[in-house]
N, C-alpha and C positions, 0 to 999 in steps of 0.2 A: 558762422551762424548757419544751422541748415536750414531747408528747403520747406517751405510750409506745403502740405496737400489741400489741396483743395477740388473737391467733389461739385462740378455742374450739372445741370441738369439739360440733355438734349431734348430737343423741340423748341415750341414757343418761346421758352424763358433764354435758349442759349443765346441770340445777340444780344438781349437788354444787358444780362450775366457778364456778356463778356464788355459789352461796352461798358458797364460799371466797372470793372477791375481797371480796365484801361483807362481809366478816369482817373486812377489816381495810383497808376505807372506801373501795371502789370499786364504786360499785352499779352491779348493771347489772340492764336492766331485763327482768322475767320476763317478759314477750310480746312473742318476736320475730317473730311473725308470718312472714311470705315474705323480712325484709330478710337481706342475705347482709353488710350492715357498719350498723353505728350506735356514736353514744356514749353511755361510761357516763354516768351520772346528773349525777356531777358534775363532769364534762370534761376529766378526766386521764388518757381514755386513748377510741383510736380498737379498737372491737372486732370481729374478722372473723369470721363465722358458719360455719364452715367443716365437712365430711365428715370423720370424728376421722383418715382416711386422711391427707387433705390438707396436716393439722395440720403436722405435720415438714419440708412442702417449702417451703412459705410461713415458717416459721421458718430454715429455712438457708439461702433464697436470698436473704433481707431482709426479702421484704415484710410480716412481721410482726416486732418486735422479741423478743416473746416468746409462749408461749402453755402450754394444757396437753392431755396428750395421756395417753393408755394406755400403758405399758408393754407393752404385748400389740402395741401399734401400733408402736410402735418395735422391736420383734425384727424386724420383719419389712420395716419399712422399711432402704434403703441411705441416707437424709439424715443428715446431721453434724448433730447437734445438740448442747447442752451440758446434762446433767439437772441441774439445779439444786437442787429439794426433790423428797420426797417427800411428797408430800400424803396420802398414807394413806385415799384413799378409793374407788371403785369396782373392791374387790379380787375379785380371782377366780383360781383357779388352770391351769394348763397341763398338762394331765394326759395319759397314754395310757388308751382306756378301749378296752375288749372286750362283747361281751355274756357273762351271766354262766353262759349253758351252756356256753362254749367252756374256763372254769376257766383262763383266762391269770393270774390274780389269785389263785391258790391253786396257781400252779406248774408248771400243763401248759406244756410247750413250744411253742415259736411254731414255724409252719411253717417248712420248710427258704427259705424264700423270703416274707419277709411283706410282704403288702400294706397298705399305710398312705392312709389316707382321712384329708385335713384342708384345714383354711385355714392355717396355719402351714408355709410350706413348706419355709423356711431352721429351723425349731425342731426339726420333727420330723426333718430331716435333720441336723443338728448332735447328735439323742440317738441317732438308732439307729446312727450313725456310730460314736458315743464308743465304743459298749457293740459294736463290731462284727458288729454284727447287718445283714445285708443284706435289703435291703427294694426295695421301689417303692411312692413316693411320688405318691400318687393329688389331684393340684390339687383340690380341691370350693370353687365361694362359698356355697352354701348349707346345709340342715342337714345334717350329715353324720353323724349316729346313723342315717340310713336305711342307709348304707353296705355295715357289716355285718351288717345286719339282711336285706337281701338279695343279698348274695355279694359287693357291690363288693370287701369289701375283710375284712381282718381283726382292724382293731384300725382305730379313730381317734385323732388327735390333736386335741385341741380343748378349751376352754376351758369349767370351770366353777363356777357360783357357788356353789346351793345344793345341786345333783345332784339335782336335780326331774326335768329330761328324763332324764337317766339311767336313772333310777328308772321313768319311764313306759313307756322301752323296752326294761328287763329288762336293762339295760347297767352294767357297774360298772368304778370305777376299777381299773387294774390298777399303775399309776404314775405319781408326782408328776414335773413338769419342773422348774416352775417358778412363782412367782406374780407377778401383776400388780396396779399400783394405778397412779393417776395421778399423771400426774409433771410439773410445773413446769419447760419448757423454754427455751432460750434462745439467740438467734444469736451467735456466737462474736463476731462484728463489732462488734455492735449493745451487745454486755457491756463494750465497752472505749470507744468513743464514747458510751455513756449509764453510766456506771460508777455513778456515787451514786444515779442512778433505779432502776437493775435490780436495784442491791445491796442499797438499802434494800426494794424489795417482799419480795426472796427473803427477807430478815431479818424483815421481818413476817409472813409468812407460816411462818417457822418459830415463830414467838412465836405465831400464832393455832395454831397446832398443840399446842405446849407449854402453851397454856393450858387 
């Protein structure tokens, strides 16, 4: 039987990731130091150390057979992937947030023209579309609570977990998009030439969930 790849994603999501796999008997090992590939513990699977970015294109073009990745990462990625479970773990929400003098969140109206500060930049254009609201969508990679804090913009789009920073910046939700958790992906290819391997992890891994 060979060796399934599987594409992680380093930062945040790399303990939950790896403590999922080891849940249901693929260790991998907690100190990866500098390497970008090694294998798990017990040699059933070659693992790629990857940027959670990366995760999806290394999963659609082969070179992993499977991996897991954010759902926040996938809105905004254009790779074909297949989501296979939901693992239910590094949730966080997508939200529109304002600061809380501006009173978006209690009804005042958005300027005749709003400006949107985010890292989501197919999300936030997909909601203010729906709801016909005309905007300009302002690209930011960094924190963007500074945004409207000093003119960039009027409202952010952007992800959160506890609403700590919110809270530090005097900023509050004014609306829900959507929420994200990580997700169990998989090459559409690689699900039909490795059928019994990808099938049974997915199945396990819904059982370590259920359990």
């Amino acid at each position: 039987m060979s060796e399934l790849t599987i594409a992680l994603p380093k930062g945040a999501l790399y303990d939950l990731s790896a403590a999922a796999l080891a849940a249901i008997g693929i260790e991998v090992p907690a100190d990866t130091g500098r390497r970008l590939t090694m294998a798990s513990s017990d040699g059933s699977a070659k693992l790629l150390l990857l940027r959670p970015t990366d995760v999806p294109a290394y999963v659609e073009f082969g070179a992993a057979d499977c991996g897991i990745v954010g759902k926040d990462t996938l809105w905004e990625s254009e790779r074909s992937v297949s989501e296979a479970v939901d693992l239910q773990f590094g949730a966080c929400r997508l939200v529109v947030a304002a600061r809380r003098i501006d009173g978006f969140h209690e009804g005042a109206r958005y300027p005749t023209f709003l400006r949107v500060a985010t890292k989501f930049k197919r999300m936030a254009t997909q909601y203010f579309s729906e709801r016909d609201i005309p905007c300009e969508i302002i690209a930011l990679h960094g924190s963007v609570e500074l945004a409207p804090i000093v003119g960039l913009s009027d409202v952010i789009v952007d992800l959160v977990a506890t609403g700590s920073t919110l809270r530090e910046h005097d900023m509050v939700v004014v609306d829900d998009i959507a929420t994200s958790t990580a997700r169990f992906v998989l090459n559409p290819v690689a699900y039909r030439s490795k059928y019994a391997q990808l099938s049974a992890l997915c199945e396990r891994l819904q059982a370590s969930l259920a359990s």
